[in-house]
PDB file of N, H, CA, C and O in Angstrom:
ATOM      1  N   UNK A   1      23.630  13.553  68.912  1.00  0.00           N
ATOM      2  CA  UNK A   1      22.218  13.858  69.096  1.00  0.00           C
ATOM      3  C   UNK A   1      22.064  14.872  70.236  1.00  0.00           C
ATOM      4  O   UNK A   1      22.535  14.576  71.335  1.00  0.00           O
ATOM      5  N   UNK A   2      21.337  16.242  70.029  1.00  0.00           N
ATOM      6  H   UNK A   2      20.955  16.482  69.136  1.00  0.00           H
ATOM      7  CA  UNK A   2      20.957  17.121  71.077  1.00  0.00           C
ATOM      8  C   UNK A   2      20.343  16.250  72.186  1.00  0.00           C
ATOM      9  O   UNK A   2      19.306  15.679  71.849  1.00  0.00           O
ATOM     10  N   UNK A   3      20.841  15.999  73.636  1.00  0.00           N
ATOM     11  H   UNK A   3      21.684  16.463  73.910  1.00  0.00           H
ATOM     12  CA  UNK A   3      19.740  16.030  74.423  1.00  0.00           C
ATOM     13  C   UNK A   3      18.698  16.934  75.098  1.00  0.00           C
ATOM     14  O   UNK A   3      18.932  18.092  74.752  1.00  0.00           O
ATOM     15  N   UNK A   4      17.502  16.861  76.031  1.00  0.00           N
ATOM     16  H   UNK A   4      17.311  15.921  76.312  1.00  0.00           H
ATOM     17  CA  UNK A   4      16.561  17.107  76.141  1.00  0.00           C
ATOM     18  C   UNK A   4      17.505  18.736  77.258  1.00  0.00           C
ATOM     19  O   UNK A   4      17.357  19.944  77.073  1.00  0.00           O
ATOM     20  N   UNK A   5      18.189  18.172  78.080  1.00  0.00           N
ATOM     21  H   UNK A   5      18.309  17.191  78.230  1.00  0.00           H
ATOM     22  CA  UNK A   5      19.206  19.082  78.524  1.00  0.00           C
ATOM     23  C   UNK A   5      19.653  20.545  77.635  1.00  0.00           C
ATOM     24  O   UNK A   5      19.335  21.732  77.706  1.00  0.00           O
ATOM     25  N   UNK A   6      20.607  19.680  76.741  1.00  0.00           N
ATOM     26  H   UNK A   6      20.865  18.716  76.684  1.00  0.00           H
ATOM     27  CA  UNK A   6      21.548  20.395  75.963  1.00  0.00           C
ATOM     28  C   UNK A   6      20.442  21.377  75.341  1.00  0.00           C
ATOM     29  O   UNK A   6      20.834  22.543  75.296  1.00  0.00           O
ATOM     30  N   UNK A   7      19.050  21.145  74.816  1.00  0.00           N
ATOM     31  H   UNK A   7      18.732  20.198  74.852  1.00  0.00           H
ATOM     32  CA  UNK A   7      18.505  21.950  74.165  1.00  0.00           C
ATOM     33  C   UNK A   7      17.516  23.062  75.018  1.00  0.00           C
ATOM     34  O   UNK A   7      17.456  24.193  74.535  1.00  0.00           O
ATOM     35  N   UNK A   8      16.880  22.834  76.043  1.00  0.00           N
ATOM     36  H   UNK A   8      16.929  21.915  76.435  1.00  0.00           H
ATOM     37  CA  UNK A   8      16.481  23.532  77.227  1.00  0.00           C
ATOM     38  C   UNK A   8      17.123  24.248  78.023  1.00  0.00           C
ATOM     39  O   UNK A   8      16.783  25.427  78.116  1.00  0.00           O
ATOM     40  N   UNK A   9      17.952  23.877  78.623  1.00  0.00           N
ATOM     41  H   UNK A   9      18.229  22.919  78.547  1.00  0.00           H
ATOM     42  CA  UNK A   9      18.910  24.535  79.610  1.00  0.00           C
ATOM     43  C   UNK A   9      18.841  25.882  78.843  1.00  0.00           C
ATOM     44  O   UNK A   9      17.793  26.513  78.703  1.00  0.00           O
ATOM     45  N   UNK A  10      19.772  26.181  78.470  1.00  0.00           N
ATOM     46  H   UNK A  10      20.623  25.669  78.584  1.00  0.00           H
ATOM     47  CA  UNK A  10      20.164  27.374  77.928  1.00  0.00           C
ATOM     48  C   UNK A  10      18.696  28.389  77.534  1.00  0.00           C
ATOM     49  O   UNK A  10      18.500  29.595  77.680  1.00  0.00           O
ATOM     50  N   UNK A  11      17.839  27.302  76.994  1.00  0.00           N
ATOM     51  H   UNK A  11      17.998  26.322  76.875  1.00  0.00           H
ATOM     52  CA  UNK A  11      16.612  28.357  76.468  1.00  0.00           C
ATOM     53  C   UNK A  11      15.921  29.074  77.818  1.00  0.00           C
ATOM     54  O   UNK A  11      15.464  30.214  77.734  1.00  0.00           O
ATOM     55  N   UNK A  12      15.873  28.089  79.434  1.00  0.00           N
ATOM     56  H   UNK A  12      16.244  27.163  79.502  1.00  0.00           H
ATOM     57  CA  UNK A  12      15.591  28.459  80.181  1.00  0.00           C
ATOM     58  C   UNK A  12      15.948  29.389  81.061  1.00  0.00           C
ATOM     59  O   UNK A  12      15.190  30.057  81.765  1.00  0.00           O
ATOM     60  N   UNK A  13      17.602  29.443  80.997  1.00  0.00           N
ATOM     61  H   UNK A  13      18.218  28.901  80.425  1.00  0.00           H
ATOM     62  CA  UNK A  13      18.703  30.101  81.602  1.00  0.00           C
ATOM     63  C   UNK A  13      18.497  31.851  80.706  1.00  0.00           C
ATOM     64  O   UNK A  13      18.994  32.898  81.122  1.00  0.00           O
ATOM     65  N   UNK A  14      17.742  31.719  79.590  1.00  0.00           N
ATOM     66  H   UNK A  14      17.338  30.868  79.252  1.00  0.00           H
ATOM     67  CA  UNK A  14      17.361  32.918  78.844  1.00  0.00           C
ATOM     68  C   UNK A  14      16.822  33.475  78.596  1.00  0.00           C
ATOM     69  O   UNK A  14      16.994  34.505  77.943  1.00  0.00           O
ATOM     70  N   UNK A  15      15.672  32.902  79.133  1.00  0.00           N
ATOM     71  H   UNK A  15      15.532  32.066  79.663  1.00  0.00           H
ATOM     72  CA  UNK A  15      13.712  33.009  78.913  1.00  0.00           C
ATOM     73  C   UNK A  15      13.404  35.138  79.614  1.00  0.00           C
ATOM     74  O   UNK A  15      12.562  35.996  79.349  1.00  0.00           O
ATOM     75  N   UNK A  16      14.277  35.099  80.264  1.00  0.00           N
ATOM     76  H   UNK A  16      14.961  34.402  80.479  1.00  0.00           H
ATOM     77  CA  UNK A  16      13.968  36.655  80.574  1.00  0.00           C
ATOM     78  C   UNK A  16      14.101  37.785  79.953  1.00  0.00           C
ATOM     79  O   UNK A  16      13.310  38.723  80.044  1.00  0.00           O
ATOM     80  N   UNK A  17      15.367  37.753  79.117  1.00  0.00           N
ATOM     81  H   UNK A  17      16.010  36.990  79.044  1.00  0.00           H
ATOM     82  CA  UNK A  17      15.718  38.226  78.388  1.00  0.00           C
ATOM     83  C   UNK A  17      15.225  38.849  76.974  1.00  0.00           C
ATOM     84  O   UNK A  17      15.387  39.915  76.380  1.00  0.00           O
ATOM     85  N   UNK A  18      14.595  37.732  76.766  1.00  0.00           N
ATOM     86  H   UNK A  18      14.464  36.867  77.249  1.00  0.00           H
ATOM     87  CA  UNK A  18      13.390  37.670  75.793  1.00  0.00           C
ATOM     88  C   UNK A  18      11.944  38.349  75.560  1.00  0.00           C
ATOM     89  O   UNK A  18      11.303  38.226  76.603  1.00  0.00           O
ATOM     90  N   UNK A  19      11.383  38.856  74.810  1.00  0.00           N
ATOM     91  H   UNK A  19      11.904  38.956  73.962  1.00  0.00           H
ATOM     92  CA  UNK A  19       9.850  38.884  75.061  1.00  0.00           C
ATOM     93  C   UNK A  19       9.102  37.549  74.503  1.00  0.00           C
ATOM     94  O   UNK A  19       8.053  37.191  75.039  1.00  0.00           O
ATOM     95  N   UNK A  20       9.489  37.042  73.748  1.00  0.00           N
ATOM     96  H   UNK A  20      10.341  37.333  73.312  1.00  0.00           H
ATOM     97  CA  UNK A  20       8.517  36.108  72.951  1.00  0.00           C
ATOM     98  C   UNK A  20      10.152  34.645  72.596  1.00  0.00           C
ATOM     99  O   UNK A  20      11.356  34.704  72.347  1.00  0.00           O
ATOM    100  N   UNK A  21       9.052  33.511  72.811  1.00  0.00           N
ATOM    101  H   UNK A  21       8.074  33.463  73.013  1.00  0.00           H
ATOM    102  CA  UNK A  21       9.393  32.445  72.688  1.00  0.00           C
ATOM    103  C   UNK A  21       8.892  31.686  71.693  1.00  0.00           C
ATOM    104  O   UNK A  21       8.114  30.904  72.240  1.00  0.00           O
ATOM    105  N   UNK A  22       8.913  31.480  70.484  1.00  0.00           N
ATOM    106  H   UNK A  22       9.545  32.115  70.040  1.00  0.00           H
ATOM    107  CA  UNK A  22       8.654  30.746  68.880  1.00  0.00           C
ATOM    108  C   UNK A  22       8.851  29.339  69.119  1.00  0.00           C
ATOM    109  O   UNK A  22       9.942  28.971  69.554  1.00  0.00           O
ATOM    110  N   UNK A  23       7.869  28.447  68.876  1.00  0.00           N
ATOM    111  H   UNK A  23       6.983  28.747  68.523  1.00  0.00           H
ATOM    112  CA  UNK A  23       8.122  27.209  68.836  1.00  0.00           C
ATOM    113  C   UNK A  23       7.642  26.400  67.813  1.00  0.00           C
ATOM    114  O   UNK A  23       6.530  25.990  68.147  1.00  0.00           O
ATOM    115  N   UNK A  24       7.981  25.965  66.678  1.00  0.00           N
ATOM    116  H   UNK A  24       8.884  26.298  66.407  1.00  0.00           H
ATOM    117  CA  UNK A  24       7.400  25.468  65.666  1.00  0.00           C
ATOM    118  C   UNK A  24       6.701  23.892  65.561  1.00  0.00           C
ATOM    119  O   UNK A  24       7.376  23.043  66.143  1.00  0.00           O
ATOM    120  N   UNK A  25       6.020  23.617  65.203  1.00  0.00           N
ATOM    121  H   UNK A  25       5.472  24.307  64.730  1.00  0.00           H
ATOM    122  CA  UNK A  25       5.166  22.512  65.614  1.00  0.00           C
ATOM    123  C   UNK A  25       4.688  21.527  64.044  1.00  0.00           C
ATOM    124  O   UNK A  25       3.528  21.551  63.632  1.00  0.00           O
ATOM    125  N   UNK A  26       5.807  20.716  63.334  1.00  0.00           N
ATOM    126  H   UNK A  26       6.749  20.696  63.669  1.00  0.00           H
ATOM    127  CA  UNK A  26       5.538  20.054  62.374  1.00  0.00           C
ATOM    128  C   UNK A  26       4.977  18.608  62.978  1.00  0.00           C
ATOM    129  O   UNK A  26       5.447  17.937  63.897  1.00  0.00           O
ATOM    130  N   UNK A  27       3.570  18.310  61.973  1.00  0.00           N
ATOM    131  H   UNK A  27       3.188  18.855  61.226  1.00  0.00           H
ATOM    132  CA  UNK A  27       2.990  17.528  61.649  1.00  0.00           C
ATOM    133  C   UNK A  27       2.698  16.879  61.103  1.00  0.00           C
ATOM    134  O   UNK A  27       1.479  16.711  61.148  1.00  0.00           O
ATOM    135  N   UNK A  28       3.455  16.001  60.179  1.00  0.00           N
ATOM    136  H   UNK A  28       4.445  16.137  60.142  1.00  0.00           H
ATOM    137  CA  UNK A  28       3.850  15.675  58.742  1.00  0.00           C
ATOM    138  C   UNK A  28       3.401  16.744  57.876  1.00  0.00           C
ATOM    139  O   UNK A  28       4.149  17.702  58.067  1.00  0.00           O
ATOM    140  N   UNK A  29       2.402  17.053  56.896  1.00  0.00           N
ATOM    141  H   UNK A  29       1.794  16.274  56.740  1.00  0.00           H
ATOM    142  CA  UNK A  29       2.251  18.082  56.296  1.00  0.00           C
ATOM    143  C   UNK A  29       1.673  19.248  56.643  1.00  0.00           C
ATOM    144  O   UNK A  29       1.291  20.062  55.802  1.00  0.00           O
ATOM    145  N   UNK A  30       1.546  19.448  58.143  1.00  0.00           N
ATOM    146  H   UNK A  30       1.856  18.787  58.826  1.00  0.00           H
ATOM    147  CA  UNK A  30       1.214  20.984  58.607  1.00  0.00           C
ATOM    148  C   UNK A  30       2.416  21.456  59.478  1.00  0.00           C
ATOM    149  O   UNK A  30       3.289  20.734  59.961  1.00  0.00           O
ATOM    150  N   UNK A  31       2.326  22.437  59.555  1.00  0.00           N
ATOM    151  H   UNK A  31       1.617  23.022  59.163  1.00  0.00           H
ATOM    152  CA  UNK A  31       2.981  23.532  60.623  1.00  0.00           C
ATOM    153  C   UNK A  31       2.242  24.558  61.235  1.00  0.00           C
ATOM    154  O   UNK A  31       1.784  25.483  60.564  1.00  0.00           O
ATOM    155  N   UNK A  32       2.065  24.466  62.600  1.00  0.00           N
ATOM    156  H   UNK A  32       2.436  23.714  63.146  1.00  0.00           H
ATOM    157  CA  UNK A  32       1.878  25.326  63.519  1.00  0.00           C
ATOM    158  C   UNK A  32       2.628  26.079  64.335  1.00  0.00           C
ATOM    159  O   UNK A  32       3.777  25.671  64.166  1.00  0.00           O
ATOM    160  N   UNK A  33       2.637  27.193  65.349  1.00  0.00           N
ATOM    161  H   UNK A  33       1.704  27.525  65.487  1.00  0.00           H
ATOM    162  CA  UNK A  33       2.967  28.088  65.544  1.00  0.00           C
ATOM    163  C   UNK A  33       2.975  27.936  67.254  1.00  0.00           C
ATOM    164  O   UNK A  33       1.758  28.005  67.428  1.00  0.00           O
ATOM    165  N   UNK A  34       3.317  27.840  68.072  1.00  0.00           N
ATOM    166  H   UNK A  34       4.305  27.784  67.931  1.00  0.00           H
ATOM    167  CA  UNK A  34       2.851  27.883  69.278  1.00  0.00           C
ATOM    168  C   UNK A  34       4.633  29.415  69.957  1.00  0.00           C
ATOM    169  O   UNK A  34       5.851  29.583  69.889  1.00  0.00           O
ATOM    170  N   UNK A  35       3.658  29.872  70.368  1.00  0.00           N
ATOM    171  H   UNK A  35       2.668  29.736  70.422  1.00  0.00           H
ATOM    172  CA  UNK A  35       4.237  31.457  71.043  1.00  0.00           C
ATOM    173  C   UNK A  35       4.375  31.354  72.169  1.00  0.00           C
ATOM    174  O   UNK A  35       3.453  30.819  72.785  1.00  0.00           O
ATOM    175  N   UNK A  36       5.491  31.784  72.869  1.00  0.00           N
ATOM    176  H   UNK A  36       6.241  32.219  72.369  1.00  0.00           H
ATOM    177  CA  UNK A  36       5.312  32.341  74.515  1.00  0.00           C
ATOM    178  C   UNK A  36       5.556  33.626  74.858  1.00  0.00           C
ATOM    179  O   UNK A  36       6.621  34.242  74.841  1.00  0.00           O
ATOM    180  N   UNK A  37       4.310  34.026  75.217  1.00  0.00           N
ATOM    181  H   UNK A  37       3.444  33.526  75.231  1.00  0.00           H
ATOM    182  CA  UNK A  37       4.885  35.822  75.914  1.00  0.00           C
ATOM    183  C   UNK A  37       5.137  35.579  77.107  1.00  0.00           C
ATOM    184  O   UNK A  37       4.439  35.048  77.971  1.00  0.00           O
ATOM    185  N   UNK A  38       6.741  36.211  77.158  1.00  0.00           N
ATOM    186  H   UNK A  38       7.308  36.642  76.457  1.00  0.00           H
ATOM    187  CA  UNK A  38       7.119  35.790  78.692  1.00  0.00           C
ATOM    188  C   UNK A  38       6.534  36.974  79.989  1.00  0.00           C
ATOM    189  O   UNK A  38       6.208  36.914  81.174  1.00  0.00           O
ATOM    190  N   UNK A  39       6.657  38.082  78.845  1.00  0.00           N
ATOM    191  H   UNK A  39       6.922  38.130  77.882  1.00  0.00           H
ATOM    192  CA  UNK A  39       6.384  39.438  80.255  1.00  0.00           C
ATOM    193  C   UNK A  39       4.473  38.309  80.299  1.00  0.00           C
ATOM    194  O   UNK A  39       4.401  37.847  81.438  1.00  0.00           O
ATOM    195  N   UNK A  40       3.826  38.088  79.875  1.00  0.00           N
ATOM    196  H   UNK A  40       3.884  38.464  78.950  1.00  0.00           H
ATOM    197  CA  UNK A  40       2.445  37.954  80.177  1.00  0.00           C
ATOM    198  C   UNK A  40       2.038  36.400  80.655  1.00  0.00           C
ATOM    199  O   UNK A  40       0.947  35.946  80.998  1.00  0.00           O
ATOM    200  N   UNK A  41       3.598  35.651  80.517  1.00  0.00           N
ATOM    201  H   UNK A  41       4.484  36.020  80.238  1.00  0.00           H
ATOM    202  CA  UNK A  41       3.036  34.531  80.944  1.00  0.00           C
ATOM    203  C   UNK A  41       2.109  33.531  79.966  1.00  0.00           C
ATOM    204  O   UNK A  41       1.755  32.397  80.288  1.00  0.00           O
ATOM    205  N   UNK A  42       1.794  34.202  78.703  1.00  0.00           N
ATOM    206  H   UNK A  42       2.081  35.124  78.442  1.00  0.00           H
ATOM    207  CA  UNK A  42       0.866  33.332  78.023  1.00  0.00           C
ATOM    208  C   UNK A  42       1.310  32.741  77.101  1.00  0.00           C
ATOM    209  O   UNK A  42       2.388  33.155  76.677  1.00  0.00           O
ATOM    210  N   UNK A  43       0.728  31.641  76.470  1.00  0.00           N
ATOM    211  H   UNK A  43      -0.148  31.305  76.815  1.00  0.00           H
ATOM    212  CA  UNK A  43       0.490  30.801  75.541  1.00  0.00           C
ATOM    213  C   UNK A  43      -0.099  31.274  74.204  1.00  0.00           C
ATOM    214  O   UNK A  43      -1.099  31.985  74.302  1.00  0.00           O
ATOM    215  N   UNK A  44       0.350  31.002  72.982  1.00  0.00           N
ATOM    216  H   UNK A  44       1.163  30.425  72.902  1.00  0.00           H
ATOM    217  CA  UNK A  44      -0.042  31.598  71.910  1.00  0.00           C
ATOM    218  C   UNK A  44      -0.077  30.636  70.943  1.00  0.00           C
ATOM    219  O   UNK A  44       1.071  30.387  70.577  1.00  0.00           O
ATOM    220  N   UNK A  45      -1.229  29.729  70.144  1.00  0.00           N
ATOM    221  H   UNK A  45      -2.162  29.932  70.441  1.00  0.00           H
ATOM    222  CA  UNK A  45      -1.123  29.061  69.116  1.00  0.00           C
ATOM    223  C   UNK A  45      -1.552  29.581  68.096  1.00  0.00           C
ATOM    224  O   UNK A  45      -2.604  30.215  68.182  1.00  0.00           O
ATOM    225  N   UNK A  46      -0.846  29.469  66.769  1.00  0.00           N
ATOM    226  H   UNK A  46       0.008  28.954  66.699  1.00  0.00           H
ATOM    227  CA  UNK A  46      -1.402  29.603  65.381  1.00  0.00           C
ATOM    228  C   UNK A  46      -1.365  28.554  64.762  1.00  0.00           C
ATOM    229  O   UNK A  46      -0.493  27.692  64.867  1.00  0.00           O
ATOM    230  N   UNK A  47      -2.383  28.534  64.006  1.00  0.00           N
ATOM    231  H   UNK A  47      -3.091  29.234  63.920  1.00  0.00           H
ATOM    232  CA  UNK A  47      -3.206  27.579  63.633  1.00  0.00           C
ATOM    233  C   UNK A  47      -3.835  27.711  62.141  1.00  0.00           C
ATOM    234  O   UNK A  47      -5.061  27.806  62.068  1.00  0.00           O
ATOM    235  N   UNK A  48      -2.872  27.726  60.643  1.00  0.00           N
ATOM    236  H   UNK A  48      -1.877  27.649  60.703  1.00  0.00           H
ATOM    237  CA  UNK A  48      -3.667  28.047  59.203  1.00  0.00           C
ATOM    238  C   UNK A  48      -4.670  27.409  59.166  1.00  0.00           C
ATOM    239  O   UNK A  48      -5.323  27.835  58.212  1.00  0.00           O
ATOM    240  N   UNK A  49      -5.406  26.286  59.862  1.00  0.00           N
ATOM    241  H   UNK A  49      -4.876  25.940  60.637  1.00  0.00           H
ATOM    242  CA  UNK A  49      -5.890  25.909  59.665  1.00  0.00           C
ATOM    243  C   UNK A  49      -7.218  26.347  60.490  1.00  0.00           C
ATOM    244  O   UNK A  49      -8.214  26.023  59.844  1.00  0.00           O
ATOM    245  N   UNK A  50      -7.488  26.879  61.513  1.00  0.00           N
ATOM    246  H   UNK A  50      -6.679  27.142  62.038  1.00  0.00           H
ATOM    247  CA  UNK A  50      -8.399  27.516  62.432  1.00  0.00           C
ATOM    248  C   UNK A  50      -9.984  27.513  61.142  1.00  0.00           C
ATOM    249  O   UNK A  50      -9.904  27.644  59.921  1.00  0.00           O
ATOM    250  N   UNK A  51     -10.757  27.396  61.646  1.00  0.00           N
ATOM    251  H   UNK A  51     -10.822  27.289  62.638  1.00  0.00           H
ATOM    252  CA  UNK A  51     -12.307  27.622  61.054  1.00  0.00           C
ATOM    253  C   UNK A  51     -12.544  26.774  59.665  1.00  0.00           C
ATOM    254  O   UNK A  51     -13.330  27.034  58.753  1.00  0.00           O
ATOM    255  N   UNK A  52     -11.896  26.005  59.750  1.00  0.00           N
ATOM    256  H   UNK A  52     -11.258  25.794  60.490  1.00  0.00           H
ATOM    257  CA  UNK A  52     -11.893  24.887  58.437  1.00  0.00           C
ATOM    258  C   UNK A  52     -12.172  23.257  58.829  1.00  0.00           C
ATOM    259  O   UNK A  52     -12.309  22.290  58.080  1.00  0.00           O
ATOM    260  N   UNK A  53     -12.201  23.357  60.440  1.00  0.00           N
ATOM    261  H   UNK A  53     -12.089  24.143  61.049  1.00  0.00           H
ATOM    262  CA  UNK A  53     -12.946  22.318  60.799  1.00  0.00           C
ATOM    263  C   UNK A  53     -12.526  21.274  62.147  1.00  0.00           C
ATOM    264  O   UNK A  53     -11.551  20.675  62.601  1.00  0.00           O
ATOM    265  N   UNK A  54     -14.010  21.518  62.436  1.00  0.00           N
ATOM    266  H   UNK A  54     -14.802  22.005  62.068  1.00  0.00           H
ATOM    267  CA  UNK A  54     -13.707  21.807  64.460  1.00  0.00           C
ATOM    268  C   UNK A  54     -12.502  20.681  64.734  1.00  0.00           C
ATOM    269  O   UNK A  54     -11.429  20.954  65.272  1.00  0.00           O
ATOM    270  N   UNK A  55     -12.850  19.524  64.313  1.00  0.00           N
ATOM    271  H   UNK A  55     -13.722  19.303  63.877  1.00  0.00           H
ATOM    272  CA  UNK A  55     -12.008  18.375  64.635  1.00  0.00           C
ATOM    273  C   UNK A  55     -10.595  18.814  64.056  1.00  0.00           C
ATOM    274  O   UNK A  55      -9.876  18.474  64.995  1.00  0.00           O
ATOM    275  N   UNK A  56      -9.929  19.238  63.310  1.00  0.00           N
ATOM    276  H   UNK A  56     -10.513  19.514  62.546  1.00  0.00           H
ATOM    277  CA  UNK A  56      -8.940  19.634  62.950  1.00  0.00           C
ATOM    278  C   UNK A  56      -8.437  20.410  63.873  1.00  0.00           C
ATOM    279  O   UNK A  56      -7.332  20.217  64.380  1.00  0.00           O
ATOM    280  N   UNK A  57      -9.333  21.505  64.215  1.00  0.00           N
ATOM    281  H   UNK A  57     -10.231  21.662  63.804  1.00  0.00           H
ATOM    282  CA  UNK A  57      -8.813  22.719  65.424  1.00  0.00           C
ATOM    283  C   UNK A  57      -8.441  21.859  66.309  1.00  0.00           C
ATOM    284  O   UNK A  57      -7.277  22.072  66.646  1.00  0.00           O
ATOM    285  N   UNK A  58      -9.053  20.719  66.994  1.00  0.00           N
ATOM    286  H   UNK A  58     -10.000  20.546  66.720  1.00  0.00           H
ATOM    287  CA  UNK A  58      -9.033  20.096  68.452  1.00  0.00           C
ATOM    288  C   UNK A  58      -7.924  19.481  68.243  1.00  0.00           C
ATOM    289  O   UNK A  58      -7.198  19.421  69.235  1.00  0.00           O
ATOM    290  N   UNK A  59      -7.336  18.755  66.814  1.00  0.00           N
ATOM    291  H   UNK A  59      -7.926  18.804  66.008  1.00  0.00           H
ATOM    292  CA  UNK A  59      -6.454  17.528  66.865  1.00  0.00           C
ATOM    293  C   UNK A  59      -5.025  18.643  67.018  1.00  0.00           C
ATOM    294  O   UNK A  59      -4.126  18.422  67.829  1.00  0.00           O
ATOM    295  N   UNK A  60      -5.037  19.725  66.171  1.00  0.00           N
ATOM    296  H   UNK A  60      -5.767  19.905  65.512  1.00  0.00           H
ATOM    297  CA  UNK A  60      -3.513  20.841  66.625  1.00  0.00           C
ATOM    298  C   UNK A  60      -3.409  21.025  68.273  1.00  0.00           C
ATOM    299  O   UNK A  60      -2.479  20.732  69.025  1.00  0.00           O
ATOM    300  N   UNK A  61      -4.858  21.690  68.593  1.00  0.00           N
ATOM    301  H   UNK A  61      -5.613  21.929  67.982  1.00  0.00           H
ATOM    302  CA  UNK A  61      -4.672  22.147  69.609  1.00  0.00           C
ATOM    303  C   UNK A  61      -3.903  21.238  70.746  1.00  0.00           C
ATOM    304  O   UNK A  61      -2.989  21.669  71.449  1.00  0.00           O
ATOM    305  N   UNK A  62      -4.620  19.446  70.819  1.00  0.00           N
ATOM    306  H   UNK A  62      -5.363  19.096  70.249  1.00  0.00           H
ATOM    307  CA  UNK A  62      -4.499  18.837  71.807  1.00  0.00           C
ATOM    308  C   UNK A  62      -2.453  18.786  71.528  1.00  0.00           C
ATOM    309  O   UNK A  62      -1.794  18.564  72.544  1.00  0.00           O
ATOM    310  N   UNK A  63      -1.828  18.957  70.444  1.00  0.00           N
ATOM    311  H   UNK A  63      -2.363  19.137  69.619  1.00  0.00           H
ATOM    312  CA  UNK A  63      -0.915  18.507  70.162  1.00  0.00           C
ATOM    313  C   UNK A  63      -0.105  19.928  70.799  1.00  0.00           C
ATOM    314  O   UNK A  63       1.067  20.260  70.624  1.00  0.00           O
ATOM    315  N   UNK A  64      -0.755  20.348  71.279  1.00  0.00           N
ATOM    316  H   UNK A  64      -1.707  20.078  71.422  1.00  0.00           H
ATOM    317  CA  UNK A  64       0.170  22.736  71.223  1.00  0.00           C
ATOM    318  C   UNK A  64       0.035  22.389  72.800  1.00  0.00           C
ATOM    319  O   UNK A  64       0.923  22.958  73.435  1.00  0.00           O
ATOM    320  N   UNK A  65      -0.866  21.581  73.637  1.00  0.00           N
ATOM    321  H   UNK A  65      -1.587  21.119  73.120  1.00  0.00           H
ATOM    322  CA  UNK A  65      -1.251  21.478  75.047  1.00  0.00           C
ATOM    323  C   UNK A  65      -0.040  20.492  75.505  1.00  0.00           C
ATOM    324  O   UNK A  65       0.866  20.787  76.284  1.00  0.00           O
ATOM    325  N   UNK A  66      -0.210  19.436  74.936  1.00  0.00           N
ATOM    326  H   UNK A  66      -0.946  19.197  74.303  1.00  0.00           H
ATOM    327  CA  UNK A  66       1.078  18.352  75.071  1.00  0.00           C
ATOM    328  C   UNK A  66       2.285  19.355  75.541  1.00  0.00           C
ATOM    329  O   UNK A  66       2.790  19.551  76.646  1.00  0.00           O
ATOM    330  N   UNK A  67       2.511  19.845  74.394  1.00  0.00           N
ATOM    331  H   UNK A  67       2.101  19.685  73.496  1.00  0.00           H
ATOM    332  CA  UNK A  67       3.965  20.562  74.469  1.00  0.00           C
ATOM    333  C   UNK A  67       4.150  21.624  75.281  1.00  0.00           C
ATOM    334  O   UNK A  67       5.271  22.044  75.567  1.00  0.00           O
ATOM    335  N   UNK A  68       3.098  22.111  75.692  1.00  0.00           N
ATOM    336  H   UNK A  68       2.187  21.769  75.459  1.00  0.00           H
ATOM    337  CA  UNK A  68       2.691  22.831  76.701  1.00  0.00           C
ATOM    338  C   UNK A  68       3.398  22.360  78.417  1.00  0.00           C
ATOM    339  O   UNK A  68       4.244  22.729  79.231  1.00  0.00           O
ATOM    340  N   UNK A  69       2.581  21.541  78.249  1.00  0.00           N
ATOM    341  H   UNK A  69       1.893  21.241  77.588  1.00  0.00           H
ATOM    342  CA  UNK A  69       2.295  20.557  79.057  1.00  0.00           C
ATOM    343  C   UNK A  69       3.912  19.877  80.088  1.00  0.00           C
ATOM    344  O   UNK A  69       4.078  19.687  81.293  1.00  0.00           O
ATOM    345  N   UNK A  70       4.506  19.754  79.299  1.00  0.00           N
ATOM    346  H   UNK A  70       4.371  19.908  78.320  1.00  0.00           H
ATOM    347  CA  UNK A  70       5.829  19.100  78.466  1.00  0.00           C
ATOM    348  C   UNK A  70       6.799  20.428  78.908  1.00  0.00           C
ATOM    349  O   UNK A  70       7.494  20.483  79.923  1.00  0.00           O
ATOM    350  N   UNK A  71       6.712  21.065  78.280  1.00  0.00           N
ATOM    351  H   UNK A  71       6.148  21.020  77.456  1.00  0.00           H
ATOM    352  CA  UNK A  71       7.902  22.402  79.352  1.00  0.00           C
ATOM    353  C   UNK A  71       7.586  23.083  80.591  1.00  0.00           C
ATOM    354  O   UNK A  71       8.363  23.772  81.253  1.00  0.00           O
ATOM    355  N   UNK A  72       5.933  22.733  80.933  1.00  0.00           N
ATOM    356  H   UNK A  72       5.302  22.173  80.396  1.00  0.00           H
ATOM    357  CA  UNK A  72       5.974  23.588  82.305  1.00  0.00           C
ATOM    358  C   UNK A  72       6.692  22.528  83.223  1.00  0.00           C
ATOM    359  O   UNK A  72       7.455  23.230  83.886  1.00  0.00           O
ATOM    360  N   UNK A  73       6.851  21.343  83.589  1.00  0.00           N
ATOM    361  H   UNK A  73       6.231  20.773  83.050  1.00  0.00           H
ATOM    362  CA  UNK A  73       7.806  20.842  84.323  1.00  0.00           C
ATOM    363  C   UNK A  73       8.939  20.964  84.780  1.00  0.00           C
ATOM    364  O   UNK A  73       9.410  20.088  85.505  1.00  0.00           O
TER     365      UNK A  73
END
């Protein structure tokens, strides 16, 4: 089993190198998108589901913040 280590380390040890950081975000039957631009520092979610209904937007989003949340440590 990957640990939390084994799978970070390296992504962190690389993060410069990079412009953009892809992170895929399954939900039993959705997939979202969450991005990192490293030169800008920002956060990027996609979302197929966006404008199809607010509570839907909020329930991805709170789940893209978590994980967020979760690597700035």
């Amino acid at each position: 089993m990957l640990t939390y280590h084994a799978f970070y380390m390296p992504l962190l040890e690389n993060i410069g190198s990079v412009d953009r950081v892809f992170i895929p975000i399954t939900d039993e039957n959705h997939h979202t998108l969450l991005v990192f631009d490293t030169g800008a520092a920002k956060w990027t979610h996609f979302n197929s589901f966006r404008g199809t209904s607010e509570q839907t937007l909020e329930y991805y989003h709170k789940k893209a913040i978590v994980l967020v949340s979760k690597t700035a440590d």
